[in-house]
RODO-2510 file (C-alpha; in nm, 4 decimals, decimal comma):
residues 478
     n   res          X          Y          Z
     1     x    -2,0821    -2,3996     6,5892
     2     x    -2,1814    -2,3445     6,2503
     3     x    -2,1374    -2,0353     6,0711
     4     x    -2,5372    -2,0758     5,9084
     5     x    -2,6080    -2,1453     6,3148
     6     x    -2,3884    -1,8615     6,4404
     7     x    -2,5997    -1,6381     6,1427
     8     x    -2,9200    -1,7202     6,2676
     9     x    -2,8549    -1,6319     6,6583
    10     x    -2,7772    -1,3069     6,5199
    11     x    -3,0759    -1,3085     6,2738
    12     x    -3,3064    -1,3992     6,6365
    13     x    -3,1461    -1,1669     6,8873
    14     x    -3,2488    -0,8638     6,5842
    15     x    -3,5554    -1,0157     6,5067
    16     x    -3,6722    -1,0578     6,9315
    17     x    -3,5445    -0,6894     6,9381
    18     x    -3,7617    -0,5487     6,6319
    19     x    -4,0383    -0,6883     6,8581
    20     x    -3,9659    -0,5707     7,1743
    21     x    -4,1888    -0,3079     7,2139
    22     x    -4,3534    -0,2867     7,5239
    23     x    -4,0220    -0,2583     7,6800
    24     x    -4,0367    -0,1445     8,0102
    25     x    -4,0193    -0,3064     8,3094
    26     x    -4,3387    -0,3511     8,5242
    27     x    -4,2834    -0,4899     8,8090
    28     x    -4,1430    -0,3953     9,1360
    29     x    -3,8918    -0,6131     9,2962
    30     x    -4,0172    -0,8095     9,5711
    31     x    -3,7959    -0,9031     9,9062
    32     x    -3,8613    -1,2984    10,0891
    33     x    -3,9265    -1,3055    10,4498
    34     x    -3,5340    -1,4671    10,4644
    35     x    -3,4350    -1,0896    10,2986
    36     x    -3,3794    -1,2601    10,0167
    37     x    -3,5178    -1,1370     9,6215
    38     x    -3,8064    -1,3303     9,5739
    39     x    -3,8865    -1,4323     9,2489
    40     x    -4,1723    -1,3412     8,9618
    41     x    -4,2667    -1,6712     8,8974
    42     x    -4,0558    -2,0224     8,9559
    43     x    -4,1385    -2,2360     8,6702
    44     x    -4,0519    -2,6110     8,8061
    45     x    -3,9433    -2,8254     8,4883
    46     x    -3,6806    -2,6907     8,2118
    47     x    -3,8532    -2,9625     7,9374
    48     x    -4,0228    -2,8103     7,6193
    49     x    -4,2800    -2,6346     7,8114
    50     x    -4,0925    -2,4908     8,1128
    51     x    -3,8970    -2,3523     7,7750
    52     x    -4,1917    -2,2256     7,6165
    53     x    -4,3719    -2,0893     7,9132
    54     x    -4,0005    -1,8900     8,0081
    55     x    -4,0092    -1,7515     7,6689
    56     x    -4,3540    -1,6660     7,7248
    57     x    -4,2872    -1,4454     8,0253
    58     x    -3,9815    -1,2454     7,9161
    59     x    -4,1697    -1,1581     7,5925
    60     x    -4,4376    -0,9703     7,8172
    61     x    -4,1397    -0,8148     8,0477
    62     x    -4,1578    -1,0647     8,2977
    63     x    -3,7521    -1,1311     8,3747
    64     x    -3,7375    -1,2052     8,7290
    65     x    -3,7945    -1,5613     8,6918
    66     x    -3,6317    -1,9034     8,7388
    67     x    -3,6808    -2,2722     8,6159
    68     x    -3,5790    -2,5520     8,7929
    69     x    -3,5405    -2,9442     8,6683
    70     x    -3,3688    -3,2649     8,8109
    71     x    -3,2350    -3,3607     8,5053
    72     x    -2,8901    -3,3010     8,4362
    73     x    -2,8769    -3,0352     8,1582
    74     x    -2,9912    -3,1853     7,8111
    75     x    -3,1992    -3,4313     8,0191
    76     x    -3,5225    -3,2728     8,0061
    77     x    -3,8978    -3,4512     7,9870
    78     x    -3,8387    -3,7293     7,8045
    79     x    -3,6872    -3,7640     7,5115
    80     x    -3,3652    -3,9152     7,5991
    81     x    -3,5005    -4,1026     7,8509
    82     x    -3,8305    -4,3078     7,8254
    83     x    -3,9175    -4,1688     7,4578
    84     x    -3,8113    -4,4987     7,2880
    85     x    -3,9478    -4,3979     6,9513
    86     x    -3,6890    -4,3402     6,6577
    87     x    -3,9012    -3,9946     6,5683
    88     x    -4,1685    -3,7403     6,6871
    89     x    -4,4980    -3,8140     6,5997
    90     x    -4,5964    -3,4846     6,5059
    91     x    -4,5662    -3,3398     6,1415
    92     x    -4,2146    -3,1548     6,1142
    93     x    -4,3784    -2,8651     6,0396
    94     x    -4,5786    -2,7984     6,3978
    95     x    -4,4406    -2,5130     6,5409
    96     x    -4,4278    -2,5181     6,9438
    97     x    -4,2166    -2,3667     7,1928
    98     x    -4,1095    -2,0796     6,9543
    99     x    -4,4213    -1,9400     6,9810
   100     x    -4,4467    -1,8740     6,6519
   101     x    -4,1020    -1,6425     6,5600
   102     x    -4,0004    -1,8023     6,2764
   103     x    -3,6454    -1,7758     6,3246
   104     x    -3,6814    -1,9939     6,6291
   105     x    -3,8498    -2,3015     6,4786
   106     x    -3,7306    -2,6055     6,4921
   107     x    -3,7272    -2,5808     6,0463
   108     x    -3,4877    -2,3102     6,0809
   109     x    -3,2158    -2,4635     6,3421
   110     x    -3,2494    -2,7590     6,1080
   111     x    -3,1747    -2,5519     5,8125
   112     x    -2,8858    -2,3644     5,9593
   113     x    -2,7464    -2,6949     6,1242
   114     x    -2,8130    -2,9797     5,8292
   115     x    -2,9075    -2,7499     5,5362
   116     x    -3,2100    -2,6997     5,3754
   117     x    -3,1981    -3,0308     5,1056
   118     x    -3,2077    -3,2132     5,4548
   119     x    -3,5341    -3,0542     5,5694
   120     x    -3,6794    -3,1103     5,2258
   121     x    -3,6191    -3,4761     5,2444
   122     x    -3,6943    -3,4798     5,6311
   123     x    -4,0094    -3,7453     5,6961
   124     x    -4,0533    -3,6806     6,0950
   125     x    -3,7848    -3,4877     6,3207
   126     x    -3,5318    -3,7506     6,5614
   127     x    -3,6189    -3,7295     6,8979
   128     x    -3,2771    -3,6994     6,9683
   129     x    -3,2385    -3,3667     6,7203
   130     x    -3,5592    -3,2424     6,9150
   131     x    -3,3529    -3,2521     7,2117
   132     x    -3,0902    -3,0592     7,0648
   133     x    -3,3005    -2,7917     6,9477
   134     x    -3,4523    -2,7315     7,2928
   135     x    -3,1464    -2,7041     7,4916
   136     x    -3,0268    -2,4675     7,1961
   137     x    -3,3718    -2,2595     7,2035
   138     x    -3,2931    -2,2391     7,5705
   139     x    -2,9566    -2,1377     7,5550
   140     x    -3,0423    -1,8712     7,2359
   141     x    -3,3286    -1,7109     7,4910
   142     x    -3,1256    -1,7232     7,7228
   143     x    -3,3117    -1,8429     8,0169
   144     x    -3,2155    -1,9018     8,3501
   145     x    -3,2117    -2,2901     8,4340
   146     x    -3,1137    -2,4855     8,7187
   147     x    -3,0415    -2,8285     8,6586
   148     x    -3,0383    -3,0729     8,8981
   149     x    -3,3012    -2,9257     9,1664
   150     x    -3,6030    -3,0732     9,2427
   151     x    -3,9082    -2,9510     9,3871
   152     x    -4,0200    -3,1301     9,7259
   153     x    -4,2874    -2,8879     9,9097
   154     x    -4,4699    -2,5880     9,8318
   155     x    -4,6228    -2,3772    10,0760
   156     x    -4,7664    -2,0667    10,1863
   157     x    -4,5515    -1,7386    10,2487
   158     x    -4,5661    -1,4067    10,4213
   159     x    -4,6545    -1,0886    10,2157
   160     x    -4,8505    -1,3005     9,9534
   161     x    -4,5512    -1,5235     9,8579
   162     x    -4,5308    -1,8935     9,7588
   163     x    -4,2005    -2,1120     9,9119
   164     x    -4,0716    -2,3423     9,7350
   165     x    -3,8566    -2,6070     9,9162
   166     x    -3,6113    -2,7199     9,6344
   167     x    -3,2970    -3,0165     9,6950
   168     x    -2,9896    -2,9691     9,4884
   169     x    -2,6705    -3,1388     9,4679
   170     x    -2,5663    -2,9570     9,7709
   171     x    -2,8500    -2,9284    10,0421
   172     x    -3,2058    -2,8040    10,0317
   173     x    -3,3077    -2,4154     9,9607
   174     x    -3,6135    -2,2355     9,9747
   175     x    -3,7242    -2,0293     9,6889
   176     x    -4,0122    -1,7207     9,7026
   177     x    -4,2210    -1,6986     9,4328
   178     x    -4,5014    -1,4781     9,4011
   179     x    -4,5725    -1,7482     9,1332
   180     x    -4,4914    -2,1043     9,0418
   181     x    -4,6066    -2,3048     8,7692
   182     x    -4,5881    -2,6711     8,7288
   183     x    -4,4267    -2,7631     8,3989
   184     x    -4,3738    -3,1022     8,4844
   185     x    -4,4681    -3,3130     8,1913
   186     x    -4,6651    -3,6610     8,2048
   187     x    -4,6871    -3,7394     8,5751
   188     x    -4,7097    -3,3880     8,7323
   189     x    -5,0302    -3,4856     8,9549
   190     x    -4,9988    -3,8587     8,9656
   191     x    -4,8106    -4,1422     8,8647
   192     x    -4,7905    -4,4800     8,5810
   193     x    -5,0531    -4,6777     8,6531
   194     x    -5,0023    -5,0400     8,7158
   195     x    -5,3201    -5,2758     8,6732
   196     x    -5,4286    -5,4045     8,9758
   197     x    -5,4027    -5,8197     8,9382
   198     x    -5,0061    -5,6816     8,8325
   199     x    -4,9081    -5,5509     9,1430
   200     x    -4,8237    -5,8668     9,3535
   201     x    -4,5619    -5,9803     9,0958
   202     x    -4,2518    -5,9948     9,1940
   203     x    -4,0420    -5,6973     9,2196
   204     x    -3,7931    -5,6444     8,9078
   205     x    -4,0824    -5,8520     8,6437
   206     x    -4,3163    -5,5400     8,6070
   207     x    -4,2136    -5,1935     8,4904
   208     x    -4,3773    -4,9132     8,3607
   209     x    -4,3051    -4,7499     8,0111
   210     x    -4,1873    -4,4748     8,1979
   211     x    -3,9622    -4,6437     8,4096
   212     x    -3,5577    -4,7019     8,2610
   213     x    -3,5933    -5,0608     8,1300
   214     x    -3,2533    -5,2930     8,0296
   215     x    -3,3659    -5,3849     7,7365
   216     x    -3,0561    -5,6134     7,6581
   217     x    -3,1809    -5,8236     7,9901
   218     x    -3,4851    -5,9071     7,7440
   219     x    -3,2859    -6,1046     7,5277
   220     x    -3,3972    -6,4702     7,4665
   221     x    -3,7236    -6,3757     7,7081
   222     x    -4,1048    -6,3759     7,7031
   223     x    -4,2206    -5,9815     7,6905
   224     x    -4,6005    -5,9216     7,7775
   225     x    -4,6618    -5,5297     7,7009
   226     x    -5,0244    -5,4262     7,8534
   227     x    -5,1696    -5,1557     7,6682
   228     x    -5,2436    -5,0362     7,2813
   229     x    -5,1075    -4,7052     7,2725
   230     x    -4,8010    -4,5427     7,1048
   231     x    -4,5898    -4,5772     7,3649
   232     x    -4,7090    -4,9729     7,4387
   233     x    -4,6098    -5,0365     7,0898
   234     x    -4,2502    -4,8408     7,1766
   235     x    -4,1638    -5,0202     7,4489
   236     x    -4,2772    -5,3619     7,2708
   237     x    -4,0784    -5,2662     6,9766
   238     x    -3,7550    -5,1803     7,1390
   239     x    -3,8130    -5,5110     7,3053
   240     x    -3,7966    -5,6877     6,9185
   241     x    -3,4902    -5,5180     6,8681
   242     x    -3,2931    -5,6218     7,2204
   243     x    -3,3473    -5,9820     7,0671
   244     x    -3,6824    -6,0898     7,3208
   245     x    -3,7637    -6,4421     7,2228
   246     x    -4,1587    -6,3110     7,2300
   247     x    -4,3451    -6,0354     7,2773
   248     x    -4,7446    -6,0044     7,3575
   249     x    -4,8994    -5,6892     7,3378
   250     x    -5,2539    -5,7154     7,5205
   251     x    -5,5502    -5,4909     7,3969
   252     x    -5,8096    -5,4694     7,6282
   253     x    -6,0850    -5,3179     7,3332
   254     x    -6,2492    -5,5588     7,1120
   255     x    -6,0316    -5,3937     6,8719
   256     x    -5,7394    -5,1514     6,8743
   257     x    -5,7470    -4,8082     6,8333
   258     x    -5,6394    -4,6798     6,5143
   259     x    -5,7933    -4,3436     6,5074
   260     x    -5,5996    -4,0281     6,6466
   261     x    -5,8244    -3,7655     6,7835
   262     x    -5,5149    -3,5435     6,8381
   263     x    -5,5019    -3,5014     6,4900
   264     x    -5,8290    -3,3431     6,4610
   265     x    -5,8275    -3,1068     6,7141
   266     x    -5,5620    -2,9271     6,5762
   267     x    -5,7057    -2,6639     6,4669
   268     x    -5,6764    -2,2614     6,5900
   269     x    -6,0278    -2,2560     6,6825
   270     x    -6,0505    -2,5801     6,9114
   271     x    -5,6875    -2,5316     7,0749
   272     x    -5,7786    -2,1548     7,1562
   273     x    -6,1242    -2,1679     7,2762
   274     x    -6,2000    -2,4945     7,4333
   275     x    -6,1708    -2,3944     7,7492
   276     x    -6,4140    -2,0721     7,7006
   277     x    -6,6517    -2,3070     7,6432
   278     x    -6,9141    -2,4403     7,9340
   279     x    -6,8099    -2,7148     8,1365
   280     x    -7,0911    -2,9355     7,9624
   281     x    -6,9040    -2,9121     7,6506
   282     x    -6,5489    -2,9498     7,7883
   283     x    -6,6328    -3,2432     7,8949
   284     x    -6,7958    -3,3689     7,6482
   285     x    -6,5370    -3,2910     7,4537
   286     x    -6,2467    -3,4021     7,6363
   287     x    -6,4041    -3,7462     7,7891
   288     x    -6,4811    -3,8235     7,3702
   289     x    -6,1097    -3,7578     7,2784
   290     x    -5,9049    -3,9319     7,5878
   291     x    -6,2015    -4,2310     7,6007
   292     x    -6,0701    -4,3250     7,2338
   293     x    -5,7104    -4,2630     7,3771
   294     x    -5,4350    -4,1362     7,1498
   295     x    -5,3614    -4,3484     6,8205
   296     x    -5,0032    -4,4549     6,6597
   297     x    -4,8858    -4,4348     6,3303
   298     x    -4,8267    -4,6879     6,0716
   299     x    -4,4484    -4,7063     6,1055
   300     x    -4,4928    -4,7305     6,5103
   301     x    -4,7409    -5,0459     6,4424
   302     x    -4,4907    -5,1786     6,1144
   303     x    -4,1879    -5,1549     6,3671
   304     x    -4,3371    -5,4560     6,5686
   305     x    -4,5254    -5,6304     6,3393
   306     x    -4,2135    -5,6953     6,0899
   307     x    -4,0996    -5,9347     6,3789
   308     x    -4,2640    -6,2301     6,3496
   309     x    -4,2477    -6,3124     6,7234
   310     x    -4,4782    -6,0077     6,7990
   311     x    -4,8331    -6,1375     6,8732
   312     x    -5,1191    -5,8692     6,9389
   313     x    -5,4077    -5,9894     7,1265
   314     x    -5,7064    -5,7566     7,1403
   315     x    -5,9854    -5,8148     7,3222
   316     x    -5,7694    -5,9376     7,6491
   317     x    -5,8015    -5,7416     7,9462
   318     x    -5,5939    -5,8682     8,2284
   319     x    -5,8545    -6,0873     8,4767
   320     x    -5,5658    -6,2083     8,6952
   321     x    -5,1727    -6,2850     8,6980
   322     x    -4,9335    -6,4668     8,9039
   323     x    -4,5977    -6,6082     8,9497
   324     x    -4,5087    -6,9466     8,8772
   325     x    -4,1889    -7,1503     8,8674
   326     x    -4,1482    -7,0675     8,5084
   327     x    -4,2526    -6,7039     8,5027
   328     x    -4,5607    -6,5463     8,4704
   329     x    -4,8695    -6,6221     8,4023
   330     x    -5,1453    -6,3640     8,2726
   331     x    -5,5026    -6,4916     8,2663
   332     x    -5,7133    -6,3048     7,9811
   333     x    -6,0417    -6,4015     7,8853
   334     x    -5,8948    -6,4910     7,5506
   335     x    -5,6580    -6,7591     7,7314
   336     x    -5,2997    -6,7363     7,9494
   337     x    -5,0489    -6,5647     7,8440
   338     x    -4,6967    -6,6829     7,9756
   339     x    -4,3907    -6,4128     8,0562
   340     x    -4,0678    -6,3378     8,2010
   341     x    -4,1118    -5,9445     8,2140
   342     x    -4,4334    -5,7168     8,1652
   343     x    -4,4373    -5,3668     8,0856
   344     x    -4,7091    -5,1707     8,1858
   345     x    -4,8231    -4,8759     7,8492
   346     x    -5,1831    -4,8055     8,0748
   347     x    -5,1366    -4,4535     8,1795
   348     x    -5,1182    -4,1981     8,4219
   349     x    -5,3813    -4,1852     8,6956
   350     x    -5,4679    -3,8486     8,8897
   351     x    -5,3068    -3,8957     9,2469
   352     x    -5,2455    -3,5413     9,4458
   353     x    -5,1276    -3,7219     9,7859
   354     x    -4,8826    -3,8953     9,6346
   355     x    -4,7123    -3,5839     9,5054
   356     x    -4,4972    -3,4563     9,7739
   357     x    -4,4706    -3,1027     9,6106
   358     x    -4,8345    -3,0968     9,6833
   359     x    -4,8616    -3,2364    10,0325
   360     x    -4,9400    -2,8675    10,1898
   361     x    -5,2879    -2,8657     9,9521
   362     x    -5,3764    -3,1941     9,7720
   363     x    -5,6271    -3,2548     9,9853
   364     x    -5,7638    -2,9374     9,8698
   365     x    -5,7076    -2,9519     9,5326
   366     x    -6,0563    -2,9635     9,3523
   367     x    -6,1309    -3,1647     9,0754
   368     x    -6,4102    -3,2224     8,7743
   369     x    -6,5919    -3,4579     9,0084
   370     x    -6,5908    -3,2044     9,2648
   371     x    -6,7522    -2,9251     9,0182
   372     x    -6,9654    -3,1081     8,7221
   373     x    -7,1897    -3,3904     8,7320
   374     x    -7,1948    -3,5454     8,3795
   375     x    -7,5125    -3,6995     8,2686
   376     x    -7,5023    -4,0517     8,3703
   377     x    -7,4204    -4,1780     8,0317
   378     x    -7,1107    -3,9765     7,9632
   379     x    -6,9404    -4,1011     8,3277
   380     x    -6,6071    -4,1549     8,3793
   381     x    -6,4398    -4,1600     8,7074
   382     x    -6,0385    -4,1289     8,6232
   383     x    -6,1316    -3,8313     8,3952
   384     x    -6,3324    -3,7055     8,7301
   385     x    -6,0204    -3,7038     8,9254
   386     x    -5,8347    -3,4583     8,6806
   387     x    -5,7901    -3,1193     8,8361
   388     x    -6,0388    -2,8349     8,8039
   389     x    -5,8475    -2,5488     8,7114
   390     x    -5,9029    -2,1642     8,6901
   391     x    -5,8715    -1,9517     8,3445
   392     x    -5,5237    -1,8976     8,3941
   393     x    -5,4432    -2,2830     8,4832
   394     x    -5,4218    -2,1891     8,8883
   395     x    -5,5379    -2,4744     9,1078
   396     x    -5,8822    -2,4049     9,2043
   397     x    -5,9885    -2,4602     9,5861
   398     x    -6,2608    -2,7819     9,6763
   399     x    -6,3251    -2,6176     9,9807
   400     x    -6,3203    -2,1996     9,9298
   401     x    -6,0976    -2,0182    10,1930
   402     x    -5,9022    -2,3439    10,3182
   403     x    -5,6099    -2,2776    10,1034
   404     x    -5,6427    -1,9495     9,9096
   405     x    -5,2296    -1,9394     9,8180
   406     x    -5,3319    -2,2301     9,5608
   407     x    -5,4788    -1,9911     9,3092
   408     x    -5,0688    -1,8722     9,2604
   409     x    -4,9874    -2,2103     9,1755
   410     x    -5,0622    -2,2924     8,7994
   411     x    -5,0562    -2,6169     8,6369
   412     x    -4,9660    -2,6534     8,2741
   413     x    -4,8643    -3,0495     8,2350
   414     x    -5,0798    -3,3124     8,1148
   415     x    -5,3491    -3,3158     8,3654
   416     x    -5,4516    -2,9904     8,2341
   417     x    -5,5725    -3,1467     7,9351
   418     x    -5,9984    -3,1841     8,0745
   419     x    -5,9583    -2,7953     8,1565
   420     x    -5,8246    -2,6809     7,8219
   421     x    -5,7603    -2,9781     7,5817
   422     x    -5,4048    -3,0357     7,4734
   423     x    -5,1699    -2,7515     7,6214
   424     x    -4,8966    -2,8226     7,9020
   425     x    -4,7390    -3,1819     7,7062
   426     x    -4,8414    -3,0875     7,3464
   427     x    -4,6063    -2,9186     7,1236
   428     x    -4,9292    -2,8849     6,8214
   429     x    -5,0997    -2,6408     7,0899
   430     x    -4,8400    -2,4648     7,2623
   431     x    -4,8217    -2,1406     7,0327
   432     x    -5,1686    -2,0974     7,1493
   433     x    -5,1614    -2,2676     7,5130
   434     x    -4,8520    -2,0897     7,6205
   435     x    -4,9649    -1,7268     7,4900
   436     x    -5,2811    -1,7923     7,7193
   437     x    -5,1114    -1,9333     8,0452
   438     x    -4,8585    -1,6107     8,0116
   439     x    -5,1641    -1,4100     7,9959
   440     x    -5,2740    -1,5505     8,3404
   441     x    -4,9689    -1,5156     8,5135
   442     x    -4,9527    -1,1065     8,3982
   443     x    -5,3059    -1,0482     8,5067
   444     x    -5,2878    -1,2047     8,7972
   445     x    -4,9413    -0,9820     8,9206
   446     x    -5,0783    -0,6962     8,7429
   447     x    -5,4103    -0,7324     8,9647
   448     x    -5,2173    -0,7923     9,2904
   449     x    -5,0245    -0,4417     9,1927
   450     x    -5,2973    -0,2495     9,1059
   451     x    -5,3038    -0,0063     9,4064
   452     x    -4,8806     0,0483     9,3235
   453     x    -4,9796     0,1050     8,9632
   454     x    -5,2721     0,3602     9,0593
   455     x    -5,0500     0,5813     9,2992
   456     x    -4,7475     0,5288     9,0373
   457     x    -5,0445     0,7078     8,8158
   458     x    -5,1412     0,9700     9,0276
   459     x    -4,7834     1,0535     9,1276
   460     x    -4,6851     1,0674     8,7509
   461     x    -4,5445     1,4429     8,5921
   462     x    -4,2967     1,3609     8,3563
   463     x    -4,3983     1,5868     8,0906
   464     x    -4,3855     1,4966     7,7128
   465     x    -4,2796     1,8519     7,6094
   466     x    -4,1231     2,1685     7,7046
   467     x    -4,3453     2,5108     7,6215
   468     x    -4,1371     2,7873     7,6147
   469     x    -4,1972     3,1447     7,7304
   470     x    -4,1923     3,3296     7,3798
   471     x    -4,4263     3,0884     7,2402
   472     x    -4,6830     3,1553     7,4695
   473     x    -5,0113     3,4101     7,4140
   474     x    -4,9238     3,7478     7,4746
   475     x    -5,3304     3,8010     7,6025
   476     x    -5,3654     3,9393     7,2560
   477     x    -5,5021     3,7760     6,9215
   478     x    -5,3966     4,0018     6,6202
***
């Protein structure tokens, strides 16, 4: 390690401790129906906002917690994995899961490990240094993290506890929880969608963007990439660069989508007090900002369209596709498209029962369909099937009494976006997504501990000060 990095772990642990006031501990330790010490809350995913939500909750005295993640340590969300652009797309300069302690940003592990005439000439931060940072952040907090555990059930528990049926490397546990919350990134409540007319192909010619792709199998073959986002135009590129003889990226607007809504919303105001706002307006809102879909940046569209066997076709929804002797064929209504691989850049669609985690209560789970009816011109039924959730990101119940336990689980991933705009996969509104979440969480165990804290009250007589005998009032006033 550096000495400038080695300097500024000792600048954080004196700059967390200036700051540490409250510092008691609030909470009473809690015992799991196996005798076992339950935990605070169980935070499933150890990416950038398991990391940021962790933070969150020691900050406020909450210590007694855990997070889990089936990646192998430095694996987390996706940035090793799937992210298959050269950079973030966010301005160096965001701050995020440091929650704004400015010895913890991502500027001043840069500083300390590059120098500071690196960060001056820095244009967007390597997804690959962004990785680095957050296993360091996590390490420098020094949170507790499991690697290589992964969540399979959750369920009801006595004495107001949550279990958590986790696999690991060697067998299956159960955690208690009086709390869990779902960090879990992109597909938390669903999965990649694949368009319909695709799903007949043969098995091994369609993938996902998501899904771990051999790019050097590409070599010498036809590419079809459906979708115009930034991670359509990822995939398509890193295509290019394995050598693909072709690649087609299909549009299915008249014409792509250059403009990024995620750039205007962030602002304090919008990130912080969207979701006070009445569901009319949320979802106005929201349906506006994920109908235009998020928008790339110039070098994400230049990296393809320097090759000059990239074609983009807007206007070409897929109508059908099928196998042939020679590959595929995809029918659009601007002609046929012919392919040896496709990769799918559409999406994630809402899909509780096929979450196994959620098996005990997705039927349960309700969503904006189930609690606002938009006026019939600002419809949408895949934003509909995003979950409704509470003001402290708890699942809320479609049918009231059926599963009560659900208002302990809280989900801050991506399909929390039509409840509070960016917050659980967005590192531009985590300094004020995170602060709120954590706010949730403490309410809700203060709440459940109120009638401990009133007799803790009532019992109190430590006194501040001692009186002693001479000082007190003869009877007498001279």
């Amino acid at each position: 390690m550096s000495d400038a990095l080695t300097e500024l772990e000792g600048g954080i642990r004196a700059d967390l401790a200036r700051i540490a006031h409250p510092g008691a501990a609030w909470l009473e330790p809690k015992t799991g129906p196996d005798g076992k010490p339950a935990l605070d809350v169980l935070i499933v995913g150890a990416g950038q906002s398991g990391v940021a939500t962790g933070f969150g909750l020691m900050r406020s005295r909450v210590s007694n917690i855990l997070l889990l993640d089936k990646a192998a340590e430095g694996m987390e969300g996706p940035w090793l994995t799937y992210a298959r652009m050269p950079t973030l797309r966010s301005p160096k300069d965001y701050t995020g899961p440091d929650l704004d302690i400015p010895s913890l940003t991502y500027q001043s592990w840069h500083e300390a490990r590059f120098g500071k005439e690196s960060w001056q000439g820095l244009g967007l931060i390597e997804r690959e240094h962004w990785a680095d940072y957050l296993l360091w952040l996590r390490r420098t907090i020094a949170l507790p993290v499991r690697n290589g555990c992964e969540l399979l059930k959750i369920a009801p528990a006595a004495d107001g506890l949550l279990a958590a049926l986790v696999t690991r490397a060697d067998g299956v546990e159960t955690l208690h929880a009086r709390k869990i919350v779902l960090a879990t990134g992109q597909e938390g409540m669903g999965g990649w969608m694949i368009p319909e007319p695709l799903r007949d192909l043969p098995a091994g010619s369609v993938a996902t963007v998501a899904d771990e792709i051999d790019f050097e199998n590409l070599r010498g073959k036809r590419v079809a990439v459906i979708g115009a986002g930034a991670s359509a135009f990822d995939n398509a590129a890193t295509a290019l660069e394995a050598g693909a003889a072709e690649v087609h990226l299909l549009c299915r607007r008249a014409q792509i989508q250059v403009i990024q809504p995620y750039r205007w919303l962030t602002f304090r105001g919008f990130l912080r007090h969207l979701s006070d706002l009445d569901d009319a307006w949320r979802w106005r809102f929201m349906r506006t900002i994920l109908e235009m879909r998020e928008g790339f940046p110039q070098a994400t569209y230049d990296r393809c369209a320097r090759h000059a066997n990239f074609t983009l076709h807007e206007g070409a929804p897929i109508e059908a596709a099928c196998a042939t002797g020679k590959g595929i064929e995809l029918h659009t209504p601007r002609g046929t498209i012919a392919a040896d691989f496709v990769i799918c850049g559409t999406g994630i669609d809402m899909n509780f029962a096929g979450r196994g985690e959620l098996s005990n209560f997705a039927g349960n789970i309700a969503t904006w369909t189930d609690r606002y009816l938009p006026p019939s011109n600002e419809r949408n039924a895949r934003l509909g099937r995003f979950p409704y959730l509470a003001d402290d990101y708890a699942f809320t119940e479609r049918v009231p009494g059926k599963t009560p336990w659900i208002s302990d689980v809280h989900l801050f991933a991506i399909a929390s976006t039509m409840s509070f705009g960016p917050s659980g996969s967005s590192i531009n509104a985590m300094t004020t997504a995170v602060p709120k979440l954590v706010h949730g969480l403490t309410r809700g165990l203060f709440r459940a501990d109120v009638a401990r804290h009133w007799a803790s009250l009532s019992a109190y007589d430590v006194p501040q000060a001692v009186v002693t005998r001479q000082a007190r009032s003869s009877g007498e006033l001279r």
